[in-house]
N, C-alpha and C positions, 0 to 999 in steps of 0.2 A: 539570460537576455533573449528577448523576442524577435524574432526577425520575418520580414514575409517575403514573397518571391514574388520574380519582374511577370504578370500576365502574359507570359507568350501563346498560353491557351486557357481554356476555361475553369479547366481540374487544376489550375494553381495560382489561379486569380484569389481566390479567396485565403488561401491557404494560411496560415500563420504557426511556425514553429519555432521551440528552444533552438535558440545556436549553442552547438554545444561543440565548439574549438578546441578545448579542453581536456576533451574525451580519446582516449585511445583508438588508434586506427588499427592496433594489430589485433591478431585472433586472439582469445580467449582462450588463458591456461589450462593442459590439457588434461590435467590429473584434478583438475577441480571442475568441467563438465562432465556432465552423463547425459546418455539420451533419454528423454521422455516418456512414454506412450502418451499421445493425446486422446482423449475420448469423445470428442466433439460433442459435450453436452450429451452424451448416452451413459446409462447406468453398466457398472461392471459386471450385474449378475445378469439381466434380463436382456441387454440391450437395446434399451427403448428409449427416447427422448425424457432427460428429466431437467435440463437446464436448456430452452429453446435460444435461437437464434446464435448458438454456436458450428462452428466447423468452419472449415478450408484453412487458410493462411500461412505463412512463410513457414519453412522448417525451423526450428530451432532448439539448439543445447540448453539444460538447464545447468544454473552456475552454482555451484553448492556454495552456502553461504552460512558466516558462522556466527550465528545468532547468540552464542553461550560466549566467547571470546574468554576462555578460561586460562588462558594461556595468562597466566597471573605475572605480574612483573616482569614479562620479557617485551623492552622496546622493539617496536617494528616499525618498519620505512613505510609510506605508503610512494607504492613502486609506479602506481598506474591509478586513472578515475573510468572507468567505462559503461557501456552501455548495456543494461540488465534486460533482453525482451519480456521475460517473465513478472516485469514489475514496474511500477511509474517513477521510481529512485532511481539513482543511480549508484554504481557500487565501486568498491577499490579494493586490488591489491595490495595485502603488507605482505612485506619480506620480513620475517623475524631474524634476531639475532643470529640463532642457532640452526637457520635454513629455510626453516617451513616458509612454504606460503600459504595464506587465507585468502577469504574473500569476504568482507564486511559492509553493510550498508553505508554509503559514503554521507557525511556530516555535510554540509552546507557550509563553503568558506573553505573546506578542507583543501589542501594543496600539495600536489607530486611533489617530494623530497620532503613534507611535513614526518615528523618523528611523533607516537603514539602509543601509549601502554594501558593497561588494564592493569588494575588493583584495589587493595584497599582504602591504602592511600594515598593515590595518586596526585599529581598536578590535577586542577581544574581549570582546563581548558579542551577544546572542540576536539572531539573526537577520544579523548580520555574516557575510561568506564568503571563505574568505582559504587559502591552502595547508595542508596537513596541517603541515607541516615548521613552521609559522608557531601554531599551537593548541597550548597548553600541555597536555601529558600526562595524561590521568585528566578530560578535559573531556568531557561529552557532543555529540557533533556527529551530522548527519544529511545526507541528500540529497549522499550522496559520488559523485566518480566514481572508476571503476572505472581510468581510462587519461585523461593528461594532455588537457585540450580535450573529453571524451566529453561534458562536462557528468553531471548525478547523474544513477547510474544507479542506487543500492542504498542503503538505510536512509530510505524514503521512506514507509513508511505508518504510519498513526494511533499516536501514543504511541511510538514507536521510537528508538532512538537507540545510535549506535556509540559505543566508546570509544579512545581512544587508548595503549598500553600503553607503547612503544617507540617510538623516532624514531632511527634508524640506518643507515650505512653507504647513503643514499639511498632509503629505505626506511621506512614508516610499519605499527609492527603495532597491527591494529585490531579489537576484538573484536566484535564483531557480536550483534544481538540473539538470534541462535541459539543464541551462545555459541563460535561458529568462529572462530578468532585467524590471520589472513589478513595478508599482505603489501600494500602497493599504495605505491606511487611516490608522496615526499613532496612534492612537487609538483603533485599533486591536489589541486581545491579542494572544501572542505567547510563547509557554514553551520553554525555554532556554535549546540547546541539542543537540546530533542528535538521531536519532528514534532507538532502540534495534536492535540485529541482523543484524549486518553490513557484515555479512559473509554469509546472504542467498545465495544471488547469484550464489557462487563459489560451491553450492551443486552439488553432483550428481546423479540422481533419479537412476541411475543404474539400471531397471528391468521395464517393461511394466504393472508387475503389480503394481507398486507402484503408477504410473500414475492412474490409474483406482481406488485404495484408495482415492487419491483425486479428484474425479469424472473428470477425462479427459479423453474421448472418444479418437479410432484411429484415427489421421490424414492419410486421404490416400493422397497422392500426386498425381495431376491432369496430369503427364506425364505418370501415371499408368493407366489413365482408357480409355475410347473408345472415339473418337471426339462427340459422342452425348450426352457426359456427362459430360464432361471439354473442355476450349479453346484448352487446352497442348493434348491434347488425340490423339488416334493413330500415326501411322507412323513403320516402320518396325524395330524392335530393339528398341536402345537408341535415339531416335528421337530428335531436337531442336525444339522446341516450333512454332521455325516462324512465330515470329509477330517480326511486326518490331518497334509498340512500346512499348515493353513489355512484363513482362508478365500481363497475366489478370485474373478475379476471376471466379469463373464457372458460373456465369452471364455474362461474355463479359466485365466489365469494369475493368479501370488501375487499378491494383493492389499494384503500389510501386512508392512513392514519388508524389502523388496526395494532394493537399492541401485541406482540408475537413471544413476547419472554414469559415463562411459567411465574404462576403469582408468588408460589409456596419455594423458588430456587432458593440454594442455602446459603449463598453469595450476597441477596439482597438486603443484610444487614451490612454490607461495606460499600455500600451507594448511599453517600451521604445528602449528592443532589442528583436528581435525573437530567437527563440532558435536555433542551428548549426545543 
């Protein structure tokens, strides 16, 4: 649910955020954080900018999160829903039978004191995780793996979720929120759902400095600065860029609608449609 805040200044006139009531107020368990290094957008060996317009922002623990949920047929509680910085989901604790606790991307609907297991053949209901081969057709699921054992590797963030079209010949086709209709082995497991927080999107950061809490540098825009420093640069006023095929990055190459995947990758026999 959406909610926005009373303008008592300007930084929050616009503002528009998830109410998330919900959510746990206490700290985050302590044997399932570790600390980070951030690298603000700098490479490890060299030290140089290779992802711009990163750095500063709040501190924060990463929450180790268990993307394999191998713990085959032992019911667990979900104890808590909290808030992940690291990611646009939100996540939950289960308390297993046998003590352990996890951390797992929380399902959509899912609810503190809900009961959930992993298996083969499990219940099919939200939050259960069980093989492709085994989830009835046209179900929404999420947090899939890609290769038997990988644990989820793809349809993991806020509001998303794949669908299952076909179940064949050992083989699972599954549509993706892209809209790409992809192959993957029915023997992959997948938790029945779609992913928490289905209303990130429609936020509104409303103020510069809330960007920079979540460590995002200013974008300057390349029509702003001198021709020795962008393609788009100078010209007298509001200038057009003038190229004629496009625009480009401050390196000189196409910027928009460039196909970036290798022609000859060995994967591209299990992309049955591309995405639009």
């Amino acid at each position: 649910m959406l909610k926005g805040r009373k303008p008592t200044s300007p930084g929050v006139r616009q503002v528009i955020k998830v109410k998330n009531s919900e959510l746990s107020k206490k700290r985050p368990t302590k044997s399932l954080v570790v600390s980070h290094f951030r690298r603000h957008g700098r490479s490890k060996a060299s030290g140089r900018i290779t992802t711009r317009h990163k750095g500063g922002g709040h501190k924060k623990l990463y929450r180790m999160i268990d993307f394999k949920r191998d713990k085959l047929d032992v019911p667990a509680k979900v104890a808590a829903l909290e808030y992940d910085p690291y990611r646009n989901a939100f996540i939950c604790l289960l308390n297993y039978r046998d003590g352990e606790k996890r951390y797992i991307i929380a399902p959509h609907d899912l609810k503190v004191g809900d009961e959930i297991i992993s298996g083969e053949n499990v219940e099919i209901k939200v939050g259960n995780r069980l093989p492709l081969k085994n989830i009835p057709v046209g179900l929404p699921v999420h947090d899939v793996e890609l290769y038997p054992g990988s644990g989820g590797m793809i349809v993991r963030s806020a509001g998303s979720s794949a669908q299952a079209l076909a179940i064949e010949a050992g083989y699972a086709q599954l549509k993706m929120p892209s809209g790409e209709v992809r192959l993957i082995k029915d023997n992959c497991f997948a938790t029945v759902g779609q992913v928490s927080n289905p209303e990130f999107s429609s936020q509104v950061i409303g103020k510069a400095g809330r960007s920079r809490w979540l460590g995002r540098r200013p974008h300057v825009r390349g029509s702003a600065m001198n021709p020795v420093d962008h393609p788009h640069g100078g010209g007298e006023g509001r200038a057009p860029i003038g190229l004629r095929k496009g625009p480009k990055t401050p390196w000189g190459k196409q910027a928009r609608g460039v196909k970036t995947r290798r022609r000859r990758k060995q994967t591209n026999r299990l992309i049955l449609q591309r995405r639009k």
